[in-house]
Backbone bond lengths (Angstrom), bond angles and torsions (degrees), N, CA, C in turn:
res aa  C-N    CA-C-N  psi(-1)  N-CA   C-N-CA  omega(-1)  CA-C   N-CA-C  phi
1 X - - - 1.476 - - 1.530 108.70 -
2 X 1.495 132.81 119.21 1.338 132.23 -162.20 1.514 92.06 -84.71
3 X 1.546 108.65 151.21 1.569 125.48 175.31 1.608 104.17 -89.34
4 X 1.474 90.25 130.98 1.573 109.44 -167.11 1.538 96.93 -120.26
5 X 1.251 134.70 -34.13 1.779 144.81 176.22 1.456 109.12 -66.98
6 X 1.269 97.84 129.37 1.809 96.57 157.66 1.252 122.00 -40.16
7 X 1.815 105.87 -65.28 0.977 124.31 171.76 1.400 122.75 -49.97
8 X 1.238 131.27 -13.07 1.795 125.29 -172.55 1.920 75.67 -110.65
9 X 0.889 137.24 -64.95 1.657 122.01 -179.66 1.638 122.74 -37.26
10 X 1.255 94.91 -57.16 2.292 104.44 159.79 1.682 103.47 -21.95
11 X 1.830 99.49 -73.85 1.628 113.23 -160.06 2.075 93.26 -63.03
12 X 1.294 114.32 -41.23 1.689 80.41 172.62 1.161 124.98 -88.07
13 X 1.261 135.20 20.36 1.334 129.08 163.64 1.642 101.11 -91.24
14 X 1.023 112.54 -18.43 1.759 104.78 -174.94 1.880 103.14 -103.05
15 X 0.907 100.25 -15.91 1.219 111.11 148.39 1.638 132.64 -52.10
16 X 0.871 94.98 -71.07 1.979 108.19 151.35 1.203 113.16 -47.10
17 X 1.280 126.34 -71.31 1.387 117.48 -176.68 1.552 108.37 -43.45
18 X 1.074 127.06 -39.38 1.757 132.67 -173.55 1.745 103.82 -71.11
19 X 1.653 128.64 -34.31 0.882 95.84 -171.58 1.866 92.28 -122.97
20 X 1.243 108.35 33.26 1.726 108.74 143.45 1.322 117.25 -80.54
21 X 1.586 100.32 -27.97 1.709 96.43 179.43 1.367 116.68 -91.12
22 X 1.026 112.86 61.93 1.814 129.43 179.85 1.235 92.73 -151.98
23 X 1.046 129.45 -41.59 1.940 118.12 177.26 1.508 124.19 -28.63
24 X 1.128 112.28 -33.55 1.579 123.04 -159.42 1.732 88.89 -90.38
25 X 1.155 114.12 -22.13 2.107 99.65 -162.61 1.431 69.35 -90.19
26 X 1.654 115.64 -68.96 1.575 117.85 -126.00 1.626 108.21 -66.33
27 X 1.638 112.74 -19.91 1.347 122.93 173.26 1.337 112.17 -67.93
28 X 1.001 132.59 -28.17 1.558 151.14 178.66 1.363 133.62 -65.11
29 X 1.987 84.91 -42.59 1.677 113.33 -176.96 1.936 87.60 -90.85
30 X 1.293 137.99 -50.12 1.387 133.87 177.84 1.535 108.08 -45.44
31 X 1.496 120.88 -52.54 1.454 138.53 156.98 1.786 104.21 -17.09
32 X 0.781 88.01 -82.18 1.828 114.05 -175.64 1.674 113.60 -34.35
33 X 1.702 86.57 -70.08 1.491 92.68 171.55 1.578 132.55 -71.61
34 X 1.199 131.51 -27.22 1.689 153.83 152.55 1.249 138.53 -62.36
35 X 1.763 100.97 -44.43 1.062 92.03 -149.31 1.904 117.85 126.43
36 X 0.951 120.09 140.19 1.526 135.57 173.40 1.247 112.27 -71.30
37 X 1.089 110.52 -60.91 1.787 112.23 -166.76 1.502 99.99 -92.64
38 X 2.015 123.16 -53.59 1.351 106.90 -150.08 2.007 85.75 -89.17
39 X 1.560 120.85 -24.76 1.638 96.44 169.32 1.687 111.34 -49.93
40 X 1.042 109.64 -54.46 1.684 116.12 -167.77 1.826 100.05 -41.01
41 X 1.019 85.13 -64.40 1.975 103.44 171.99 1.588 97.64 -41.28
42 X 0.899 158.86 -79.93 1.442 144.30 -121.16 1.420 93.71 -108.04
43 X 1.513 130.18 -29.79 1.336 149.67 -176.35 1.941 90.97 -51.55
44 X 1.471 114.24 -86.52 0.841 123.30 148.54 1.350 140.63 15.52
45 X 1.225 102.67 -88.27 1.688 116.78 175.83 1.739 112.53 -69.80
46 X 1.222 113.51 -36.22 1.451 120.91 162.37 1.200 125.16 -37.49
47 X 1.686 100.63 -59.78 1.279 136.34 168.82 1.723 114.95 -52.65
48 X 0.879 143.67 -36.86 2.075 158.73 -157.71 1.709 67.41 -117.63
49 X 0.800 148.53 -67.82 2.012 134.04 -145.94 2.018 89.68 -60.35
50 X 1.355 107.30 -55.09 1.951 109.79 -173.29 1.266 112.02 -53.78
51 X 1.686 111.64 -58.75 1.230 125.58 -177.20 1.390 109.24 -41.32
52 X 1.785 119.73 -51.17 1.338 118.34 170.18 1.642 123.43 -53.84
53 X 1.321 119.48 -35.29 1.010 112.81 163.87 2.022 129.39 -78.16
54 X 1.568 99.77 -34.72 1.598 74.23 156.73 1.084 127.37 -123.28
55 X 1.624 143.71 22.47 1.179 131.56 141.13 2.238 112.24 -87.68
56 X 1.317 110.74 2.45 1.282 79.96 166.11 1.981 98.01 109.90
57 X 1.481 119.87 152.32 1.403 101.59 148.44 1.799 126.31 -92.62
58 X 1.499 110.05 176.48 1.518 105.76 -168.68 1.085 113.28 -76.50
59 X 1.398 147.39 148.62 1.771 130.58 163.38 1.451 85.17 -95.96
60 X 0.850 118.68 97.24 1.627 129.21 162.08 1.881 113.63 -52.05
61 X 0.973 96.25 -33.21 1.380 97.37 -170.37 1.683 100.54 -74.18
62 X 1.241 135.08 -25.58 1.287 147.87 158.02 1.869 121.67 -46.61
63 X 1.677 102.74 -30.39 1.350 99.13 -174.02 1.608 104.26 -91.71
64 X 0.837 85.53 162.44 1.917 112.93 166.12 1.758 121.54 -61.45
65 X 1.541 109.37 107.45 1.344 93.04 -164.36 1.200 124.59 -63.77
66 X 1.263 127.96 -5.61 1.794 141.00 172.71 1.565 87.30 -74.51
67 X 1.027 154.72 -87.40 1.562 145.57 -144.57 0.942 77.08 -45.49
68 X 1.927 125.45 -69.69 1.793 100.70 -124.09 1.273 114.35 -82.15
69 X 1.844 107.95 0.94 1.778 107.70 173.07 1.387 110.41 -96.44
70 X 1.254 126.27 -36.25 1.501 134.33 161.42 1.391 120.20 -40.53
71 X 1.598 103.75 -66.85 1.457 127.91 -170.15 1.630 108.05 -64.81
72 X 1.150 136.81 -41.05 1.002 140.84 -153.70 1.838 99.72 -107.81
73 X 1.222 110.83 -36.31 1.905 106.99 158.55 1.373 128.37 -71.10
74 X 1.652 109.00 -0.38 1.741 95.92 -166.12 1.622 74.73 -121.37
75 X 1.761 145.98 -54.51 1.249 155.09 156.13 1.736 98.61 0.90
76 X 1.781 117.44 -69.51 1.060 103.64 -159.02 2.028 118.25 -98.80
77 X 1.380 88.20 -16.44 1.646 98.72 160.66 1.720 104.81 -57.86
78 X 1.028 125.00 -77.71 1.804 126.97 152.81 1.295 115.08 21.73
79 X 1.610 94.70 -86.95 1.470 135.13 175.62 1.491 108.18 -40.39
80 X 1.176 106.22 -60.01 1.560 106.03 -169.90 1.541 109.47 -88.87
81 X 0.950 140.11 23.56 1.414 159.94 -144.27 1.570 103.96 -130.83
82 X 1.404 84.88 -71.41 1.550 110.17 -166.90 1.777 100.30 -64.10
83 X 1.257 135.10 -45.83 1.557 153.21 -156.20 1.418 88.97 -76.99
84 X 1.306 113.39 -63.81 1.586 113.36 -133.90 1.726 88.90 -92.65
85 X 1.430 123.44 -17.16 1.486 109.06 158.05 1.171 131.56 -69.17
86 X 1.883 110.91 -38.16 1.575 91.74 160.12 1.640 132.70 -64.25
87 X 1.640 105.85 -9.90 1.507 118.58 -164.88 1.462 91.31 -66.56
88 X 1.387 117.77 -40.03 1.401 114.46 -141.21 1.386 126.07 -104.65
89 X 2.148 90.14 4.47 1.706 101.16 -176.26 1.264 127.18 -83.98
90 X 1.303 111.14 153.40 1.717 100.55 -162.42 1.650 107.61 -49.95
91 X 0.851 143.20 -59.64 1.727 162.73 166.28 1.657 149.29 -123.20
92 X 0.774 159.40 -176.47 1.322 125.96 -121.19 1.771 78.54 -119.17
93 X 1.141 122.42 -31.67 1.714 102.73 175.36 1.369 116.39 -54.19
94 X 1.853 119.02 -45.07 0.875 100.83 -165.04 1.613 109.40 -81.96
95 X 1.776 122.79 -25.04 1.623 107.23 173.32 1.917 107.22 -44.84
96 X 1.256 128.17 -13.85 1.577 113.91 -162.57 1.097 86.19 -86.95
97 X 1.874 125.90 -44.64 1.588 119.70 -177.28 1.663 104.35 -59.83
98 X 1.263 119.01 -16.59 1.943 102.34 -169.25 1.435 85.46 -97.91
99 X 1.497 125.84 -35.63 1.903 102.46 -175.11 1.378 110.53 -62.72
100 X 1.391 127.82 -26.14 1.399 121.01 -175.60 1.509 118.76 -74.44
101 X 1.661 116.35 -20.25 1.461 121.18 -178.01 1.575 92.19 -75.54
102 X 1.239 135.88 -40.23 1.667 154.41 174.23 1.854 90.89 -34.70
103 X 1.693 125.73 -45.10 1.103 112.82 -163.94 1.405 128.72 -99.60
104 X 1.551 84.35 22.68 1.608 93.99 161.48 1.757 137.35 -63.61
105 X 0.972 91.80 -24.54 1.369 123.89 -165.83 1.829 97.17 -71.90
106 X 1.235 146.13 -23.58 1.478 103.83 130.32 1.593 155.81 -74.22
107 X 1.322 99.88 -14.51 1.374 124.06 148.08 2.178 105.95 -38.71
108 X 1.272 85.75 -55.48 1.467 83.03 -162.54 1.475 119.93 -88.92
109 X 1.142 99.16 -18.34 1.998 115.47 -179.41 1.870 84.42 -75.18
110 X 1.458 135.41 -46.46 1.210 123.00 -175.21 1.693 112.23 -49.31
111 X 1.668 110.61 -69.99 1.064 111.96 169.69 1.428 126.62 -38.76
112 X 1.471 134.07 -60.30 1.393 129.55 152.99 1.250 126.93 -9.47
113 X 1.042 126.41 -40.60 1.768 148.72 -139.76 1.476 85.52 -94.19
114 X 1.489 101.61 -55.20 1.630 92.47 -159.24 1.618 104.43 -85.70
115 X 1.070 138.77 10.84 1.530 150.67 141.46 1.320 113.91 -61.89
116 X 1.788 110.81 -61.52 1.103 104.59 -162.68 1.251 124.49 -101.35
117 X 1.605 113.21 -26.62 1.522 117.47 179.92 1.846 99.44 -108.01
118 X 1.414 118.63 17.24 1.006 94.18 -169.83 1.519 134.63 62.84
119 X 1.283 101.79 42.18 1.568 93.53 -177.77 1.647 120.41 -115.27
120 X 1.270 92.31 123.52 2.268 99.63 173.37 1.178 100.06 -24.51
121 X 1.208 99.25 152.15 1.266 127.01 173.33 1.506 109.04 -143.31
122 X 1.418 130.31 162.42 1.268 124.16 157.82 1.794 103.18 -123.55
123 X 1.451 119.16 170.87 1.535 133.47 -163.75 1.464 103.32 -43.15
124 X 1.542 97.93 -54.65 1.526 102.20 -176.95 1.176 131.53 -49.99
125 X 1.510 109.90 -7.22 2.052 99.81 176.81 1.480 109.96 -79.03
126 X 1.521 122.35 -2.39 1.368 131.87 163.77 2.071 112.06 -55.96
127 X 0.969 98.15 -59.84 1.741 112.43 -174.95 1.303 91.68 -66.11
128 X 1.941 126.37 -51.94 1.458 113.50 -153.78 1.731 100.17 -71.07
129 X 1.973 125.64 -32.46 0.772 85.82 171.83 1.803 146.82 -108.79
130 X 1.607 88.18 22.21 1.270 108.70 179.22 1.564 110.82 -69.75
131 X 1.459 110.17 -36.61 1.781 123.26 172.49 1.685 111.83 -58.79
132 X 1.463 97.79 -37.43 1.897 99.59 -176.05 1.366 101.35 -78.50
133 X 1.376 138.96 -31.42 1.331 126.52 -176.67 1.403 116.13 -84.15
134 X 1.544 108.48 -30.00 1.467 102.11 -169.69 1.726 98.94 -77.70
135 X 1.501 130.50 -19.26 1.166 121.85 169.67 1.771 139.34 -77.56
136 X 1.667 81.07 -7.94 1.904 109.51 164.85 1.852 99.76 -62.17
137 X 1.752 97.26 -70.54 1.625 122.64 179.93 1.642 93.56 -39.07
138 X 1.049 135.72 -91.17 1.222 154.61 -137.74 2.017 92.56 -56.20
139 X 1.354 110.60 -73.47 1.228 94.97 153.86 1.543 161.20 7.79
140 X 1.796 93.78 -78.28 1.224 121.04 160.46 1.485 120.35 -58.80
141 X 1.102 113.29 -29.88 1.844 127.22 176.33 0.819 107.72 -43.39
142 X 1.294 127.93 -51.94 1.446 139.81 -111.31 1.378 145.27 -48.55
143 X 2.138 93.94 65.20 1.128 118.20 164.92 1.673 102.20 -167.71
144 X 1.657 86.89 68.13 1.772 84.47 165.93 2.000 97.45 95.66
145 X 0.999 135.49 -171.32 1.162 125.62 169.05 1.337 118.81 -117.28
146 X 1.141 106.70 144.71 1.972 113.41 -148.47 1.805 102.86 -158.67
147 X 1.137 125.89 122.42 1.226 132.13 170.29 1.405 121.65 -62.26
148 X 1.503 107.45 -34.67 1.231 136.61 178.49 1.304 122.81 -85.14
149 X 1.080 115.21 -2.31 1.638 123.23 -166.64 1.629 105.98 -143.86
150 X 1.684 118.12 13.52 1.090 126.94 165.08 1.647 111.08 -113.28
151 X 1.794 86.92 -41.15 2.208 94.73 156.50 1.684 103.65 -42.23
152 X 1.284 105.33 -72.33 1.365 98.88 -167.25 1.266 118.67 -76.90
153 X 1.090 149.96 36.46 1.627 145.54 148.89 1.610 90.76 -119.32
154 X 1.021 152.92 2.90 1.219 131.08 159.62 1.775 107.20 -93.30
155 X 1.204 93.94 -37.74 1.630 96.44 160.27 1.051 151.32 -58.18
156 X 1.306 99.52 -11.24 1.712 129.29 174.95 1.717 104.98 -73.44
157 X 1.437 119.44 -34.94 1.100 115.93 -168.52 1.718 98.06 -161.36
158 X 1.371 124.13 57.92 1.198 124.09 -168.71 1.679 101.41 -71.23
159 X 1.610 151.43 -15.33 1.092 168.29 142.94 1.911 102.64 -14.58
160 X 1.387 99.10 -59.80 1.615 111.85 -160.94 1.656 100.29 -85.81
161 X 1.415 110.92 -41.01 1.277 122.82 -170.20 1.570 117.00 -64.77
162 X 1.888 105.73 -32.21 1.042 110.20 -153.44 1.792 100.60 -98.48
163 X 1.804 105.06 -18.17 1.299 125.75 164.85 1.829 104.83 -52.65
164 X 0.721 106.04 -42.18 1.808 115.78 -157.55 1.128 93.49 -81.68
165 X 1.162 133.64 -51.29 1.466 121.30 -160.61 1.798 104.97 -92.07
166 X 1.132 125.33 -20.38 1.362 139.60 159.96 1.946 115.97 -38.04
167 X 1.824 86.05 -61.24 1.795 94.99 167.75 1.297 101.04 -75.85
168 X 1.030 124.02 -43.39 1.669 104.05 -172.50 1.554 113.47 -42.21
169 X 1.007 139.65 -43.09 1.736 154.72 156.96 1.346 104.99 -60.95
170 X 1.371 124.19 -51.32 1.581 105.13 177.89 1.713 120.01 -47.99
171 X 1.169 79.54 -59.32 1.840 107.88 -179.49 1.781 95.74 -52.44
172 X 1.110 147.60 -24.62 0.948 125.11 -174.81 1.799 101.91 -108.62
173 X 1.075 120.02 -18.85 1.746 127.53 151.33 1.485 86.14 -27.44
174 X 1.365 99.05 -104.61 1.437 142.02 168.86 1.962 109.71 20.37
175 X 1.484 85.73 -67.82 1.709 114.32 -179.36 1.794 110.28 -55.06
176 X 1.397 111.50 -44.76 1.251 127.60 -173.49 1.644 109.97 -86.85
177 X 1.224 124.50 -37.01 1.481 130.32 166.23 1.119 113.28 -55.33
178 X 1.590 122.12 -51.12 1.484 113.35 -174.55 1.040 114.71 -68.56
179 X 1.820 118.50 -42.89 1.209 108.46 166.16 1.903 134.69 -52.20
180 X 0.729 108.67 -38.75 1.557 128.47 155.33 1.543 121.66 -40.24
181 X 1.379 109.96 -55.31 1.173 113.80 -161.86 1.508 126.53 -109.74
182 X 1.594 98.72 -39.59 1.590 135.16 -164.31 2.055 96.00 -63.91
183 X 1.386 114.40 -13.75 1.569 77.71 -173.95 1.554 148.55 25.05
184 X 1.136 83.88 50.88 1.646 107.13 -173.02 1.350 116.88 69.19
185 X 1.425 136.00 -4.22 1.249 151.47 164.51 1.404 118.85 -42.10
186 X 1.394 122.57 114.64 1.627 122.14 -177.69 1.638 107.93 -109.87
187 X 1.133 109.33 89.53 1.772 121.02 -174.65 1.935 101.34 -74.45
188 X 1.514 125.40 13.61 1.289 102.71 -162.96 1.497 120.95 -63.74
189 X 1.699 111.25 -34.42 1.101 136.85 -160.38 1.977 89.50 -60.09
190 X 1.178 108.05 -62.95 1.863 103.36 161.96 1.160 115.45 -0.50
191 X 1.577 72.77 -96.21 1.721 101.81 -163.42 0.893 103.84 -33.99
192 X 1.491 124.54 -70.76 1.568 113.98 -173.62 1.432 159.03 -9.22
193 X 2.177 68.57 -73.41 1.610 81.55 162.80 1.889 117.49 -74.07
194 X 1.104 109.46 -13.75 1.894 110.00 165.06 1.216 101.58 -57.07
195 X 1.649 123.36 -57.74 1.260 99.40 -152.24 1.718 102.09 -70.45
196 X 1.403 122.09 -19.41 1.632 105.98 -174.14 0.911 108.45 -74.22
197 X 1.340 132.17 -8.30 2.301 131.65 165.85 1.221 73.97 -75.94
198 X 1.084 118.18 -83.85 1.912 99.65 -144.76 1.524 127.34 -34.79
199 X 1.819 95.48 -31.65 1.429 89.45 177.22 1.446 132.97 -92.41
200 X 1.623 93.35 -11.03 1.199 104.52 160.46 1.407 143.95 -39.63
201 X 1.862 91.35 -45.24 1.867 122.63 -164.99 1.576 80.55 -88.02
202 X 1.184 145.23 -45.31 1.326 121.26 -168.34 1.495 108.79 -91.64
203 X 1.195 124.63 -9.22 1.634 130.10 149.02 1.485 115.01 -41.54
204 X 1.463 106.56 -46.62 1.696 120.55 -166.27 1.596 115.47 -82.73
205 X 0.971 103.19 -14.78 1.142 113.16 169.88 2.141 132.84 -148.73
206 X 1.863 90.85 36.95 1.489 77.18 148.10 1.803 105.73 -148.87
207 X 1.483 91.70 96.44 1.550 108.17 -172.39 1.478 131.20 23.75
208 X 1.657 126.64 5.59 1.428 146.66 -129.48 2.052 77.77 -101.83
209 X 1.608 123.54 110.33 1.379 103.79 156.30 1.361 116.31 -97.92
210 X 1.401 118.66 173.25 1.633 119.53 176.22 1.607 93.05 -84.10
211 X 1.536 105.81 144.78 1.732 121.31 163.98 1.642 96.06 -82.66
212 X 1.267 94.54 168.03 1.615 120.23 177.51 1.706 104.58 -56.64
213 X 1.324 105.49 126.59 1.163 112.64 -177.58 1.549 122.58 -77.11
214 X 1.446 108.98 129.51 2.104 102.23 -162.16 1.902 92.88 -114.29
215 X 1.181 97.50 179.65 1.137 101.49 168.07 1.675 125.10 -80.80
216 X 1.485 102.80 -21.31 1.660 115.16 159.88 1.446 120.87 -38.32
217 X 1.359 100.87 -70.19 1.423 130.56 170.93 1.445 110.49 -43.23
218 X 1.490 117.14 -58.12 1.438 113.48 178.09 1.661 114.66 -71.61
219 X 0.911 128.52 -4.64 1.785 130.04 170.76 1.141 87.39 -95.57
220 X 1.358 143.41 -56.84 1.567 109.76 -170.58 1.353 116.92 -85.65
221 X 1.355 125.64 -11.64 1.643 96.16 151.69 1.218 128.02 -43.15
222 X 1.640 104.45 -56.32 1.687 117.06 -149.47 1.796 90.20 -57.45
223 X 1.552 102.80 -57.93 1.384 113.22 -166.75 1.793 98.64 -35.19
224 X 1.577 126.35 -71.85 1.194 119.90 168.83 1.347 147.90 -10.03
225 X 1.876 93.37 -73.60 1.527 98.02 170.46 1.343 120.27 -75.46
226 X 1.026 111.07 -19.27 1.795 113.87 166.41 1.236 117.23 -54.03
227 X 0.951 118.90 -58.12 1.615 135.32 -159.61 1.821 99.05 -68.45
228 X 1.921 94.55 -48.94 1.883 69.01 -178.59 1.249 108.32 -104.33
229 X 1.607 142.08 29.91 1.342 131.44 156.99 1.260 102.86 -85.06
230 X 1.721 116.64 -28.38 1.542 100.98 179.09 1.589 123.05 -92.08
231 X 1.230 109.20 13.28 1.322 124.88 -164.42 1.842 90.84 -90.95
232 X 1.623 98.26 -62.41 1.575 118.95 170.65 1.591 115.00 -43.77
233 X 1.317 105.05 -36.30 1.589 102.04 177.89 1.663 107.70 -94.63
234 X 1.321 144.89 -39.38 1.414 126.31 172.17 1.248 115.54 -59.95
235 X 1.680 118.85 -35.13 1.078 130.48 -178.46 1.516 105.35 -31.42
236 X 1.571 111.72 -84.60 1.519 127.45 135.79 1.616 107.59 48.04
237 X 1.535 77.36 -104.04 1.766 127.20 -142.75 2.397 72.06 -77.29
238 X 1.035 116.91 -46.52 1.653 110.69 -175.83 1.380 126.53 -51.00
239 X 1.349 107.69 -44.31 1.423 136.52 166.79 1.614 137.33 -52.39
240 X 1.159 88.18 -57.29 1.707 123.70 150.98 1.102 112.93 -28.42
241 X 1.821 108.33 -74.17 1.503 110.80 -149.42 1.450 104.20 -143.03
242 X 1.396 116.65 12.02 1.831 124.13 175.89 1.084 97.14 -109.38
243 X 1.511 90.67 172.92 1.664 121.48 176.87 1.577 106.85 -63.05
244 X 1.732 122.54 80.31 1.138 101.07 171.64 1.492 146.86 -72.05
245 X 1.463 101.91 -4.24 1.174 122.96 158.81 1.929 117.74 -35.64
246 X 1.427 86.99 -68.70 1.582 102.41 -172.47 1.937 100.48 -78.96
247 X 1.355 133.97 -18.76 1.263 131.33 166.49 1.600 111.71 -65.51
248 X 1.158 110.62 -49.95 1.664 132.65 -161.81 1.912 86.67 -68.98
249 X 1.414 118.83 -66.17 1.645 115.46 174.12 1.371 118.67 -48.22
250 X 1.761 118.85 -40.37 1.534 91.18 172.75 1.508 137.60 -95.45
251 X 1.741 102.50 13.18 1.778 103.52 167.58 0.933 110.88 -108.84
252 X 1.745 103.50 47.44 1.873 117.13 155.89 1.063 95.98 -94.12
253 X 1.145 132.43 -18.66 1.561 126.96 -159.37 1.828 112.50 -125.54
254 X 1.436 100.31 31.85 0.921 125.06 -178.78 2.030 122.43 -89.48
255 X 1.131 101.64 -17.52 1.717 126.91 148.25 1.230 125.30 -58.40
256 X 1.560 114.24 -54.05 0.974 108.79 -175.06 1.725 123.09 -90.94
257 X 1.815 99.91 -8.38 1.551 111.11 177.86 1.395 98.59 -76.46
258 X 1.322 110.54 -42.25 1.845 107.32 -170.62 1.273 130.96 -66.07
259 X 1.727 111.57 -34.42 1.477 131.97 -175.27 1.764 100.49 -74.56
260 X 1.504 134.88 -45.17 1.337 146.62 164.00 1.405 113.75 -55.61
261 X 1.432 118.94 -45.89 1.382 119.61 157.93 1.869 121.80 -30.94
262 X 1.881 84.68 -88.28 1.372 110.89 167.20 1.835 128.60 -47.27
263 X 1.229 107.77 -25.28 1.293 111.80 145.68 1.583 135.20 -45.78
264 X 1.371 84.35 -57.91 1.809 104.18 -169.27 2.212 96.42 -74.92
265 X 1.514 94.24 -45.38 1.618 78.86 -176.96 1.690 126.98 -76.11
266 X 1.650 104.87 -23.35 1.456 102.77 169.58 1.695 120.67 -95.02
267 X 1.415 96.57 17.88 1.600 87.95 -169.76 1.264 132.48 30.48
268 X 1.582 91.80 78.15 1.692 100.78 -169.17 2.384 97.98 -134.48
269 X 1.057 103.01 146.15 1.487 76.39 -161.01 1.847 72.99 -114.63
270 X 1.631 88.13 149.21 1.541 111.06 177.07 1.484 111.01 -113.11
271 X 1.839 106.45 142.22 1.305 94.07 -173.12 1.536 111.31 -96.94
272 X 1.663 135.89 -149.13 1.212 120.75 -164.66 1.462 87.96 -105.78
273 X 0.608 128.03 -25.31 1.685 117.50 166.78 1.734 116.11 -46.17
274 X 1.375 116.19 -23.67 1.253 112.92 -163.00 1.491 96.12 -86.25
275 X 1.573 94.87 -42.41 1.733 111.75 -169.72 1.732 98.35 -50.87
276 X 1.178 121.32 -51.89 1.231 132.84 -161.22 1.525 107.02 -60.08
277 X 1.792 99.09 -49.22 2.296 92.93 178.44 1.759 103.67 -79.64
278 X 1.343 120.79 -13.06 1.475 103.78 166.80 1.534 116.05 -72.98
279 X 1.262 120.47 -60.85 1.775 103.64 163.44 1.408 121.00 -26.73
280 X 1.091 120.81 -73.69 1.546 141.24 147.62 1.512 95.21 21.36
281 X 0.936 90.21 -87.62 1.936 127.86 -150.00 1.639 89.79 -72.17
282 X 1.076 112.42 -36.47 1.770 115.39 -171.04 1.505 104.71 -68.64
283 X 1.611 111.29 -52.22 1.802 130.34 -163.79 1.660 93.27 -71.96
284 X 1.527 114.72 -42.23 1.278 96.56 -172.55 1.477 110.13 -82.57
285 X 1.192 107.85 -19.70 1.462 88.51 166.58 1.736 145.37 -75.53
286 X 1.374 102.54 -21.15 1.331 137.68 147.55 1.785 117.91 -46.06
287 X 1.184 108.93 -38.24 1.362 111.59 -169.24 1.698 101.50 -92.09
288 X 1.411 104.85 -37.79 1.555 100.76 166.66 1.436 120.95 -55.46
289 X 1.288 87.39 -25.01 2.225 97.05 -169.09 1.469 86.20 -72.62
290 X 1.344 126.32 -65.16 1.204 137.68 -167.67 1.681 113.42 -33.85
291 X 1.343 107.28 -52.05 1.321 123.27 171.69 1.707 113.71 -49.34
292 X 1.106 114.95 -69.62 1.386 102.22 178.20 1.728 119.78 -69.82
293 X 1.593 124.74 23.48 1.656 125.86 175.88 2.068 91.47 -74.62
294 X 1.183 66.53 139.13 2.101 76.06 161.62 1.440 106.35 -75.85
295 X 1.085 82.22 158.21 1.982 90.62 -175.76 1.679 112.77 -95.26
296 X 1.011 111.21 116.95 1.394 111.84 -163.49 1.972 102.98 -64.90
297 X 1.605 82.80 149.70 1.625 82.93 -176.71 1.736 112.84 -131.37
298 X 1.222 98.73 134.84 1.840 99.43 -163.11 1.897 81.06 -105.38
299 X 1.591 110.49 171.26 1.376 138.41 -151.58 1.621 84.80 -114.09
């Protein structure tokens, strides 16, 4: 039954936000069971097979040729960025520490904006994003804040770390292009399926085989690609025709749903230091959003 209400469009955009914040465990737990590259790969293609069924296929010939060369090169660099760092972290605490460097990227799509689309700002996106980074840093410490003890936990696995923070900037390219370019155009169903070639071709060639397939393995795919084709499709349908006001405010708090998530599903225990740079990272990102609101004006 297609959503015709603001209000039934609102609940799937917050909807999305709820099951983006499962990406970070369930990509982790697919990781685990698959594989890095060929889970990511099948994750993927699973994922572009749903999307086709509920957002539809693309009329390509409809989009804008700047999105679909822009949109669809920074979308699956992102994609494969974002995956193959949680694939590649030593254990499931630290993929929650590499999905959270991943959530920079409204922090940084703000800043972008005002480069690229020209967008207001007020003073405060200085503090909001000095608060989101120092709670990345603070994080990374993790024992108090230490120059030396953020060298060395990024050093432990600078590969995954350096993946994460890479999409974090893509993804905010990404954010600002569509807006730019996309004329209301939703290329996800694409991308998608790009990113499962892409991961395919680097499946094929870096010695990585698939293990015997269990039924473990097959619930956390499905669980996976479900979660973010349907995340990708309410997202959508939220944006469109909800209150984006109240959508756009609650995937600030989309750090702290995912890391509590991903906690609980990889059984990984976080200490209060961690809790402390995810707020962090959440408020400052919020305060950047905050920064670019128009200033309301009374008569």
């Amino acid at each position: 039954m297609p959503i015709t209400s603001e209000r039934g469009a609102t609940v799937c955009g917050l909807m999305a936000v709820v099951l983006w914040s499962t990406s970070t465990g369930l990509i982790r737990s697919v990781a685990q069971s698959l594989g890095p590259i060929g889970g990511a790969a099948l994750l993927y293609t699973l994922g572009a097979a749903l999307l086709l069924v509920f957002v539809g296929r693309p009329r390509l010939r409809s989009f804008p040729r700047r999105y679909l060369v822009w949109g669809s090169l920074l979308f699956v660099a992102y994609e494969l960025c974002f995956s193959l760092s949680l694939g590649f972290a030593n254990s499931g605490t630290q993929a929650i520490e590499v999905g959270l460097v991943n959530y920079l990227w409204p922090c940084l799509t703000v800043l972008l904006a005002i480069v690229m689309n020209g967008q207001r700002a007020r003073w405060i996106i200085l503090p909001g994003s000095a608060m989101a980074l120092f709670g990345i840093l603070w994080i990374a410490s993790g024992d108090g804040i230490s120059l030396r003890g953020i060298a060395a936990n990024v050093a432990s696995n600078p590969l995954s770390y350096g993946l994460a923070a890479t999409g974090a900037l893509l993804w905010a390219f990404y954010c600002n292009v569509t807006r730019r370019f996309a004329e209301g155009k939703n290329g996800v169903v694409l991308f998608f399926a790009m990113t499962a070639v892409a991961l395919w071709f680097k499946y094929a060639f870096s010695g990585e085989s698939l293990p015997p397939f269990t039924w473990n393995a097959g619930f956390h795919l499905l669980a996976a690609s479900s979660a973010l084709a349907s995340g990708y499709a309410l997202w959508n349908l939220g944006i469109l025709r909800g209150n984006m006001t109240l959508i756009s405010t609650a995937s600030y708090f989309t750090p702290v749903l995912s890391s509590a998530f991903a906690s609980a599903w990889l059984s990984a225990a976080l200490t209060v230091q961690f809790w402390q740079g995810t707020l962090l990272v959440t408020l400052g990102s919020l305060v950047c959003w905050v920064a670019t609101r128009e200033r309301a004006t009374h008569a």
